[in-house]
C-alpha positions in Angstrom: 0.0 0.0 0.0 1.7 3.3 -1.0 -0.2 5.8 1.6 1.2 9.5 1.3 2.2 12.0 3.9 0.7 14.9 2.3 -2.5 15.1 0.1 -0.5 17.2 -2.0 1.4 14.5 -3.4 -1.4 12.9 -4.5 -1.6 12.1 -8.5 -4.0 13.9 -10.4 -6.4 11.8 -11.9 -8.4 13.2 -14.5 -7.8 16.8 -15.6 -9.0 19.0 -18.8 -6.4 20.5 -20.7 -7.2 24.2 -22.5 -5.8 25.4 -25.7 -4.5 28.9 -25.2 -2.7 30.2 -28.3 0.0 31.3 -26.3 -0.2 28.3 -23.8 -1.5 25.3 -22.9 -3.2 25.2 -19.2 -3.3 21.8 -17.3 -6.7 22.0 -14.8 -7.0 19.1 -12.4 -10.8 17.8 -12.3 -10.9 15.3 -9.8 -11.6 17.1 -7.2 -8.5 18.2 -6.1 -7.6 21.6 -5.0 -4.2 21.9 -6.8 -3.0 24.4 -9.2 -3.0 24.8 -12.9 -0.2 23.9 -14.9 0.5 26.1 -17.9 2.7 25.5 -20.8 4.5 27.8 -23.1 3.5 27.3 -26.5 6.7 29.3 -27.7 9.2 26.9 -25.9 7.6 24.1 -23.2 8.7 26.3 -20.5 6.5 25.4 -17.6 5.1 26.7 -14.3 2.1 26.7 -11.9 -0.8 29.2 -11.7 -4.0 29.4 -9.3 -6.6 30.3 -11.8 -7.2 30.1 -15.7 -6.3 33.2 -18.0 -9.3 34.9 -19.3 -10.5 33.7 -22.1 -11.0 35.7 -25.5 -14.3 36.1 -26.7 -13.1 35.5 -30.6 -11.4 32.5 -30.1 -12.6 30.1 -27.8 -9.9 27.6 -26.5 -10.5 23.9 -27.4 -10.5 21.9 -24.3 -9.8 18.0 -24.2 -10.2 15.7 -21.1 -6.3 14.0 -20.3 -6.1 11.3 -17.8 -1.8 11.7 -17.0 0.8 13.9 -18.1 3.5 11.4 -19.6 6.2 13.9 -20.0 7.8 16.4 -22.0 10.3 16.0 -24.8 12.6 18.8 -25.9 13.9 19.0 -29.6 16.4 21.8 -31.2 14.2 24.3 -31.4 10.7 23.1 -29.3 9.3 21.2 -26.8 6.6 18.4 -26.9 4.1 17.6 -24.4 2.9 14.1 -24.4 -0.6 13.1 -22.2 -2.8 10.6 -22.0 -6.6 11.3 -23.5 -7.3 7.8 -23.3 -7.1 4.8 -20.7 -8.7 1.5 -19.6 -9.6 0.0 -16.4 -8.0 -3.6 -16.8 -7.9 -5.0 -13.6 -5.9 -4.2 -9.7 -2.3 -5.1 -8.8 -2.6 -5.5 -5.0 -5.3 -4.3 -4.5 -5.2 -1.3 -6.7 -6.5 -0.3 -10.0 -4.2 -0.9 -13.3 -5.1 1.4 -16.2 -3.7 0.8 -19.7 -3.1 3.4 -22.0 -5.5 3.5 -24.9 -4.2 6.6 -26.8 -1.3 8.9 -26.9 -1.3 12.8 -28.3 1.6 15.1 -28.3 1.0 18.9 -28.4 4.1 20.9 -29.8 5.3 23.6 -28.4 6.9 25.0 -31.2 6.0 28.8 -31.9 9.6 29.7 -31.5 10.5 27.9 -34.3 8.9 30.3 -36.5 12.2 32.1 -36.4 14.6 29.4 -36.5 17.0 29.4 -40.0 15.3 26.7 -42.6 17.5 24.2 -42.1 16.6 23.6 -38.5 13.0 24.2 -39.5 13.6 21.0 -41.7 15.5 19.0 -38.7 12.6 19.6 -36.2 10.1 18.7 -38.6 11.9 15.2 -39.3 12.7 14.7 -35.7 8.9 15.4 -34.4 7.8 13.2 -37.5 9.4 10.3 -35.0 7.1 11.4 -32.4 4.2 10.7 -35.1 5.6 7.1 -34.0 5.9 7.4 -30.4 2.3 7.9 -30.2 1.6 4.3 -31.2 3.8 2.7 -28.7 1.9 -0.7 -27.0 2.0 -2.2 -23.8 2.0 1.2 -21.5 0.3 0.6 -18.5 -0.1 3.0 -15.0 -1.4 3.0 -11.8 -2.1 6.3 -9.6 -2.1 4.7 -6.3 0.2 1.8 -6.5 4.4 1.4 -7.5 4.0 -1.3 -10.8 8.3 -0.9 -11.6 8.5 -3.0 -8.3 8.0 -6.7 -7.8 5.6 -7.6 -4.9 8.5 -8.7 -3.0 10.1 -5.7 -3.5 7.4 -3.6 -2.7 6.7 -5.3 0.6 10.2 -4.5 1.6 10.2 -0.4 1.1 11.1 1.3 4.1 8.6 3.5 5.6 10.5 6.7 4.4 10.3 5.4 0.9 6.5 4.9 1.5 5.6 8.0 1.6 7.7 9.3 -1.4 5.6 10.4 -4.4 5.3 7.1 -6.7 8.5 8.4 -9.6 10.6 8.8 -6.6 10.2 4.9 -5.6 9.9 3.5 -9.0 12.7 1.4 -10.6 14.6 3.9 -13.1 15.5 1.0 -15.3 11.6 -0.4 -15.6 10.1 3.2 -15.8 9.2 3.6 -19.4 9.1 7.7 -19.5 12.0 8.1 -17.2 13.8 10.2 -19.5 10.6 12.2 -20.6 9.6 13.3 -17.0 12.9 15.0 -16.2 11.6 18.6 -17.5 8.4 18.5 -14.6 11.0 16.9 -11.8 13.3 20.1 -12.0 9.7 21.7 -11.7 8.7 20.0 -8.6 5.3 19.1 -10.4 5.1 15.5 -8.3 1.3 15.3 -8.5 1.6 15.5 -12.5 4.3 13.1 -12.5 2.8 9.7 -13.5 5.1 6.2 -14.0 4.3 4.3 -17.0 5.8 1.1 -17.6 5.8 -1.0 -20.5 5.1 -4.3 -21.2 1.9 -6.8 -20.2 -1.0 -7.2 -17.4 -3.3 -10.1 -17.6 -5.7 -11.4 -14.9 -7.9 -14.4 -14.2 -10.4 -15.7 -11.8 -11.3 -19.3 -11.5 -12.7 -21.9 -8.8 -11.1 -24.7 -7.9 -14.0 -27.0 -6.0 -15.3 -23.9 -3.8 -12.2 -21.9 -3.6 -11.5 -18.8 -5.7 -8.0 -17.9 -7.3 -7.0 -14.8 -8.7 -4.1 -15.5 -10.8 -2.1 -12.3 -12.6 0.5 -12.1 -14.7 2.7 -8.7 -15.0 5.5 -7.8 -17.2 8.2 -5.0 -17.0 10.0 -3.6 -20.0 13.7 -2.6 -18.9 14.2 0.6 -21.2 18.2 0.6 -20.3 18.5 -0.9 -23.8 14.5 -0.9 -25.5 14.1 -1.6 -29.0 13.3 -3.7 -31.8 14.3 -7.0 -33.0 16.7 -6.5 -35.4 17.9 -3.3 -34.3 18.5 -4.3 -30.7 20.5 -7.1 -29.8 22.9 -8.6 -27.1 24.5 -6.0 -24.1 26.3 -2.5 -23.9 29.2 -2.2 -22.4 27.5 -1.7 -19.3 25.8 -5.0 -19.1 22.6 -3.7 -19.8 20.9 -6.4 -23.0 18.0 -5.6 -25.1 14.5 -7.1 -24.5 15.1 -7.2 -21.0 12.0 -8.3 -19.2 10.9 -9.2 -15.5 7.4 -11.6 -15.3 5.9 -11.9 -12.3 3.2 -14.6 -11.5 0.8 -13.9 -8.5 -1.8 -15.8 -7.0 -4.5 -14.3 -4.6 -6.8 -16.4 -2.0 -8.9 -15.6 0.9 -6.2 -12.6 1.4 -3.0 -14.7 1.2 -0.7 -13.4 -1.7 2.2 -15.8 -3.4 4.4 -13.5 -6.2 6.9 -15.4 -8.0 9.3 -13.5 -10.7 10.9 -14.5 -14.2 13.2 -12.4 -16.4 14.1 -13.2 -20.1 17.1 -11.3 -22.2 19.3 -11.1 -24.8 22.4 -13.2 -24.7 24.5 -10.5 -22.6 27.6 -10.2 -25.4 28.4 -7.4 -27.5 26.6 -9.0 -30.8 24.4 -7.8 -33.6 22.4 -8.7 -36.6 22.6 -6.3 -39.5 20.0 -6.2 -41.9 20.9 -6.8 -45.1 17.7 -8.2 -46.5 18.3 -11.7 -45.8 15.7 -13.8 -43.9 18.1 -14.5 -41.3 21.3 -12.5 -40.8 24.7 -13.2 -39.6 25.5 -13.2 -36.2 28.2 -10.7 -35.3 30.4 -10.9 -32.2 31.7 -7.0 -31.2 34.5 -6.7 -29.1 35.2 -10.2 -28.3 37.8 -9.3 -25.9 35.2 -7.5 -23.6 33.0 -10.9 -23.4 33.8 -11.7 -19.8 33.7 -8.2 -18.6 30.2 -7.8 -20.3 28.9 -10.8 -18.9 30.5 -10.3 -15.2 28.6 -7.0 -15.4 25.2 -8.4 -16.5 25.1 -11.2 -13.8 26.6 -8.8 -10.9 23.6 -6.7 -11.2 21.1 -9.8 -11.4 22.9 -10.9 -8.5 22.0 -7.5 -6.9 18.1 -7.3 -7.3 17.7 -11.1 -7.7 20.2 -13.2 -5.3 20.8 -16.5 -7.0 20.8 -16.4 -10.6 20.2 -19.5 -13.3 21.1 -19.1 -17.0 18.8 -20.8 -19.0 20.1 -20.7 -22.5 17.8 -22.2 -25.7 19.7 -21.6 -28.2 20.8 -24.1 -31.2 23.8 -25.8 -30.7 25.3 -25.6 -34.0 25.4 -22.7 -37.1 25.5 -19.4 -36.2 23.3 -19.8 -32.8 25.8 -22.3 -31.7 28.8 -20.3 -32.3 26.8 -17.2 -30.2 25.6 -20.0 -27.5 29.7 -21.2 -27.3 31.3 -17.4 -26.3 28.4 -17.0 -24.4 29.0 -20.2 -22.3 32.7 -19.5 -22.7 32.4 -16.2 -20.8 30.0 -18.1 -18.4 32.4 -20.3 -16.6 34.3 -17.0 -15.3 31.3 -16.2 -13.2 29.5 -19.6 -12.6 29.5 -20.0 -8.5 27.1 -21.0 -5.7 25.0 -18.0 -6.7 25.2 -18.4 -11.0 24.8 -21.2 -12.7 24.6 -21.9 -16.4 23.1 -24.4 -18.5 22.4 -25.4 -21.8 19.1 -27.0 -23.6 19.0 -26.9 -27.4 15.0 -26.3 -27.4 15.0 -27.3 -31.1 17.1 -30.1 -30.9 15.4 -31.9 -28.0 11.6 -30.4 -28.6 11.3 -30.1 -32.5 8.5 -28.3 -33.8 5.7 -29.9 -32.3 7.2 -32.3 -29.1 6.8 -29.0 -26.5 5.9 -31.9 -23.5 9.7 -32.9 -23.9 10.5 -29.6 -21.5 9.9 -32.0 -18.7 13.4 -32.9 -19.4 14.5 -29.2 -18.6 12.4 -29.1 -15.8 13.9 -32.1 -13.8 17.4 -30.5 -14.3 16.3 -26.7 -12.8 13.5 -28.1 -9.9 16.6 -28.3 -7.4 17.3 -24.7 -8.1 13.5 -23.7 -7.9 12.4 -25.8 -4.7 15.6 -24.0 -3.2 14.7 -20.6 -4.1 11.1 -20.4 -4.2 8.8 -18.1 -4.0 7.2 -14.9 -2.0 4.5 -15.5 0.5 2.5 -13.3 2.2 -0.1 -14.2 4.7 -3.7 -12.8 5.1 -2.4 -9.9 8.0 0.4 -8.9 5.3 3.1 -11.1 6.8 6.0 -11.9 5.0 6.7 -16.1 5.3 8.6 -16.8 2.3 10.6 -14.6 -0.1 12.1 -15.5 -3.4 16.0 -16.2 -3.5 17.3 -16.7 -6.8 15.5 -15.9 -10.3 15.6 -18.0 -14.0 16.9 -16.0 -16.4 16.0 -17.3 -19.8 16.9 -16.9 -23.1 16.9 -18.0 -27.2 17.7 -15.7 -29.7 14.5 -12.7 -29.9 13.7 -14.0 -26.1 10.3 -14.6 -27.0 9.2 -17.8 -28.9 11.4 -20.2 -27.5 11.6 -18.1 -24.3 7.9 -17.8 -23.7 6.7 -21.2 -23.8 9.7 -21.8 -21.3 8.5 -19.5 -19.0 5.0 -20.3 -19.4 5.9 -24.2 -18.2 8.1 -22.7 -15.3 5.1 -20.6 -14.2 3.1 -23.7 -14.4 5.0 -26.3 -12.1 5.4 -23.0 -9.6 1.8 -22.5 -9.6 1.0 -26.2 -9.0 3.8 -25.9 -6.0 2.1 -22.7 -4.2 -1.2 -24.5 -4.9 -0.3 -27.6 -2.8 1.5 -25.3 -0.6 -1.7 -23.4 0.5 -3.7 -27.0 0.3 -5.9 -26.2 -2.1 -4.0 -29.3 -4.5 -3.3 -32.3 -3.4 0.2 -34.0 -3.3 -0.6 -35.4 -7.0 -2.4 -32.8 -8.6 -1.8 -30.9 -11.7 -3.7 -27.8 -13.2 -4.6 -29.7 -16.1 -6.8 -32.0 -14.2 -9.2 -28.9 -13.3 -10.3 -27.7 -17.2 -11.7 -24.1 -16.8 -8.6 -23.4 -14.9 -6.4 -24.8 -16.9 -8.0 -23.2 -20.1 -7.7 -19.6 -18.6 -3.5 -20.0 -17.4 -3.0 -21.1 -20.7 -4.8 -18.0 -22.3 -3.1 -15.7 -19.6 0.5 -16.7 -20.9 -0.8 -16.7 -24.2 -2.0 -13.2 -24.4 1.1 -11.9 -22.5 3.6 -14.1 -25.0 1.9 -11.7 -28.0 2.3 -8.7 -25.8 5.8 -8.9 -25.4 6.6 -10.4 -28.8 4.7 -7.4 -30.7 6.3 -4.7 -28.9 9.8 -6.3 -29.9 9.3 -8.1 -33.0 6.1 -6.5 -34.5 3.9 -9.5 -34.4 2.2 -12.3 -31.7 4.2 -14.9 -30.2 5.3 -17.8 -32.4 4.5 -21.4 -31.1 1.9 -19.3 -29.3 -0.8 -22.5 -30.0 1.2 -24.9 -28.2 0.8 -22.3 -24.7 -2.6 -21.6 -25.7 -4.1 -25.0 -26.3 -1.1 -27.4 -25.2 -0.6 -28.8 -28.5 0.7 -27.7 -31.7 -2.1 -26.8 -34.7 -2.5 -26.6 -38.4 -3.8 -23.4 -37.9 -1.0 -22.3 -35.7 1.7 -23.2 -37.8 0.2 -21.3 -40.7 -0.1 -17.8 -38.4 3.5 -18.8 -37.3 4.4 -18.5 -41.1 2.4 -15.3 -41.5 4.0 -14.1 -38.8 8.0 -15.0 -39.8 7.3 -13.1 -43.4 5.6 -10.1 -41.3 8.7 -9.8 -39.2 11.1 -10.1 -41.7 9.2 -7.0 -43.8 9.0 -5.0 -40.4 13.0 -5.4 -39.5 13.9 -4.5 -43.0 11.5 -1.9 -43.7 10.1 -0.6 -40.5 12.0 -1.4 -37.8 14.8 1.3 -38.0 12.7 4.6 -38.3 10.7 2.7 -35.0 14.1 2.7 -33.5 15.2 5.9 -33.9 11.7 7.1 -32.3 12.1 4.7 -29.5 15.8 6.3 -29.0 14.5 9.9 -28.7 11.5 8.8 -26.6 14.0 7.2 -24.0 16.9 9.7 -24.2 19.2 7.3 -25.9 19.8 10.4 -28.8 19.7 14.0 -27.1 19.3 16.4 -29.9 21.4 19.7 -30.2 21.4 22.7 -32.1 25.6 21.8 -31.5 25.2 18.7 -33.8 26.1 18.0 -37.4 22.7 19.6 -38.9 23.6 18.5 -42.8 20.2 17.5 -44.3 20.1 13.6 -45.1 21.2 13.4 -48.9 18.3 13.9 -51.3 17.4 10.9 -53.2 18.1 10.2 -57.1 17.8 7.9 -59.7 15.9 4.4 -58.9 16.9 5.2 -55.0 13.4 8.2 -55.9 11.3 5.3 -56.8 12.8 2.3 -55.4 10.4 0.2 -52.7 10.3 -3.3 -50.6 6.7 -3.8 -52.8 8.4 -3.1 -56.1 11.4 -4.8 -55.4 9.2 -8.3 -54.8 6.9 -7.3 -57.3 10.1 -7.7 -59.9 10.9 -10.3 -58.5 7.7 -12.4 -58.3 6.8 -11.4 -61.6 10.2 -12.7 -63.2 9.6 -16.3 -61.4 6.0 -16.5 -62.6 6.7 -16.1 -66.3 10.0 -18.4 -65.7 7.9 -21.0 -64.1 5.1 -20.3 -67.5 8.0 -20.4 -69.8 9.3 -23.7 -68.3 6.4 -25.4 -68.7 7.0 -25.1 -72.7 10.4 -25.2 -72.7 9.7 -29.0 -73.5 8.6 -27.9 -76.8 10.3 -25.4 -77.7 13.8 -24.3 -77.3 12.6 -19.9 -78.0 10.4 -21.0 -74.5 13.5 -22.6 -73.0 15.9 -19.6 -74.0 13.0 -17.4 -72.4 13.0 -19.2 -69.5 16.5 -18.4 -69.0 16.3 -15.1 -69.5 13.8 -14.5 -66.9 15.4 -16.6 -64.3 18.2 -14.6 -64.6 16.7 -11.4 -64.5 15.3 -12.1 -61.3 18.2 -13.4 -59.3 20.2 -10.0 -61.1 17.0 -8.0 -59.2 17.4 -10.2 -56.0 20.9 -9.7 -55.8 20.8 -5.9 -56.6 18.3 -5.6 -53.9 20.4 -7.6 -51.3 23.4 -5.9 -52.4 21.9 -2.0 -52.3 20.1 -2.7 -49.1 20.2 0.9 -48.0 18.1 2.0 -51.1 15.0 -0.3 -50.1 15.7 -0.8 -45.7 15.2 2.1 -43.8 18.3 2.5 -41.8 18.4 4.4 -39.0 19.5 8.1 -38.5 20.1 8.6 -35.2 23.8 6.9 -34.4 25.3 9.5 -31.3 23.8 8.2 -28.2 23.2 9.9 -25.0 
């Protein structure tokens, strides 16, 4: 329970914002008898003010209900404010309500720009186009009452001091999704308009098992340390901080007694990277080898810090290019491997195939030592702490999300069962499976969060997602699965990077400067003017479709054969240009100086 000192710290709400043409004016509506907020249309600057400015009779102000002020972002020559005007009751965490966000808007605050030279007119207008992005970002989910960067466990063990701070000063900087965009209103001391988003998933269920009721939840945390796409994001820093970093926690609620347990997945913590070159799957490229151990050390010290005991679970192939990662990565390992960090290796392909999912049960009988030993968080019905969680599973395949999720998802499973025969609701023998409806809904609850985290990394739902959703593999599954593949590979080459460069500016990974290199991005010529992903495959297609007509009368006729030949090569010449020129049909990124 995060009870406040002072009233005054309490979050706004709901509020109504007004469009001044000089300014915008913030006016909590919930009751509260705070001030206004008002923002400079010329240049974001911001400060507080006890009654609305007088309204001109000509030009009424356009007034639009906001339920949280995410932040502000500042570019070279404005400043953008970025609110909430739409949210969704979705369930409580602890007792308290959850919200997810339903819709973005940014309002510029740009006037000053009218007198800025051209060319920085041009650089705000293509940075701010990014923003155009940012206001489609998924996952985002809030809470005005509770802290949702922490773990239950974690929660429960706040000081009383730390209580009582307003809920950005106890939130998790690495899990706080607009950490970087609420640094303009902390150096204003505006605490009760500064609202913690996090990314990533919140599901919930209710079922009965014979005449008791669970409440089972599922909750993900984004780290934003290293947040991006799939293609664009991969491995560690230097720092030890690795892309798709997430923390899943499970927690089960019955007649007042709360059990949390807590997951994380992540990249493989090297310095490595896939560059897109238009190939369905591209190499895998060690940086730095030499740093490896240092990297790694890093990574698992920090685990080690918020965590305690740590197990590596790696899924990776064994051999190719995954095998070779899975090798330095297990190579770096045995510097750090102890007591506290263990590592192991299961080649989920190799031992599960494509449809044999049940043979994880091999997995699970080689990490249930480290699980019974570490367990789980406990609290009973007066709020008493009896267990806590000592160690964590860190898992991992390649994206962290397929191969990862229906991992997790068994893990969660055989915990839940454990906790269940804990509180003696399950006997010594019995399984969720053997009770249907409950059954049916953890499935969907892993399911639905599997797609969560998946499309804000790759673009698309969880692949293998049938097997977690129905426990078997299906016909229909494996064809969305190949959907799915061809949609992610036309995302990371031709989405992905723009996506990143607005995910960069929206986390404060590029700080934009009128002191930067301002030379305007070269202007296209030639076939680069006209040149597309659809008309590169159109070519293509079209040259295999008349080979494949001229073929079939090549048997009687050598003009058809020599036709045949012409178009085949033609379009492996258009393939290879297209591979070759990648930069004239991907859209790389522009933003390479990070913060």
């Amino acid at each position: 329970m995060m009870e406040r000192a002072d009233s005054s710290q309490k979050l706004y709400t709901s509020m109504r914002l007004w469009e001044f043409p000089d300014q915008y004016v913030v006016e909590p509506t919930d009751g509260s008898s705070g001030s206004f907020l008002a923002i400079s249309r010329n240049d974001g600057s911001m400060n507080l003010i006890d009654e609305l400015p007088e309204c001109n009779s000509v030009r009424v102000p356009r007034i639009l209900t906001i339920f949280g002020v995410v932040g502000m972002l500042k570019l070279l020559a404005g400043s953008y404010l970025i609110v909430i005007t739409e949210r969704e009751c979705i369930g409580s965490y602890l007792g308290h309500p959850i919200f997810k966000v339903s819709s973005l808007k940014i309002f510029p605050c740009n006037h000053s720009l009218e007198n800025s030279p051209a060319e920085q007119k041009k650089m705000e207008t293509e940075f701010s186009g990014l923003l155009n992005i940012a206001e489609r970002t998924s996952g985002l989910y809030f809470s005005y009452d509770t802290n949702l960067t922490l773990s239950a466990q974690r929660l429960h063990d706040l000081g009383d001091e730390s209580k009582l701070l307003p809920l950005w000063r106890q939130a998790e900087p690495r899990f706080l999704w607009n950490n970087y965009m609420l640094e303009l209103l902390i150096d204003k001391k505006l605490d009760p308009f500064l609202l913690p988003v996090v990314q990533g998933s919140f599901h919930h269920f209710q079922a009965a098992i014979e005449k008791d009721i669970i409440e089972v939840t599922l909750i993900s945390r984004r780290c934003s340390r290293r947040n991006g796409t799939r293609m664009w994001r991969r491995g560690a820093d230097s720092d030890g901080y690795v892309a798709n970093f997430v923390e899943t926690e499970q927690i089960i609620q019955f007649n007042g007694i709360s059990a949390s347990f807590v997951q994380v997945r992540g990249s493989i913590p090297l310095l490595w990277e896939q560059i897109v070159d238009l190939t369905y799957k591209p190499k895998f490229e060690i940086v730095r080898l030499e740093e490896a151990p240092r990297v790694v050390e890093r990574h698992f010290l920090d685990l080690r810090k918020k965590y305690g005991a740590v197990l590596a679970v790696d899924l990776v192939n064994k051999h190719g290019g995954e095998g070779r990662l899975s090798e330095k990565f297990a190579n770096a390992m045995q510097h750090i491997v102890s007591d506290d960090v263990r590592y192991l290796h299961f080649d989920f392909h190799h031992i599960c195939g494509h449809v044999h999912f049940e043979r994880l049960s091999i997995l699970y009988e080689q990490i249930s030592d480290f699980l019974e030993r570490n367990g789980y968080f406990l609290l009973n019905e007066k709020g008493d702490k009896l267990k806590e969680q000592l160690g964590v599973v860190r898992t991992n395949c390649i994206d962290c999300l397929d191969r990862t999720n229906v991992t997790q998802s068994m893990i969660g499973r055989k915990m839940l069962e454990f906790q269940l025969r804990r509180l003696g609701i399950f006997g010594a023998e019995e399984t969720i499976s053997s009770h249907q409806n409950f059954d049916e809904k953890f499935r969907i609850l892993w399911a639905n969060h599997g797609d969560d985290i998946s499309i804000q990394y790759s673009g698309t739902p969880a692949l293998k997602g049938d097997f977690v959703r129905y426990g078997q593999r299906t016909v229909q599954g494996i064809l969305k699965d190949g959907w799915s593949a061809l949609t992610r590979y036309y995302l990371n080459n031709f989405r992905d990077g723009t996506k990143q460069d607005a995910i960069d500016l929206l986390q404060g990974h590029y700080i934009v400067s009128v002191s930067r290199d301002l030379t305007p991005s070269s202007q296209k010529r030639g076939l680069e003017a006209v040149a597309s992903f659809p008309l590169a495959l159109l070519l293509v297609l079209t040259g295999f479709l008349l080979t494949t007509m001229s073929l079939r009368q090549a048997r009687y006729d050598l003009k058809h054969f020599f036709f045949s030949f012409m178009w085949a090569s033609a379009s492996i010449t258009i393939a290879s240009f297209v591979r070759a020129n990648g930069r004239i049909f991907c859209n790389r990124p522009s933003l390479h100086k990070p913060r």
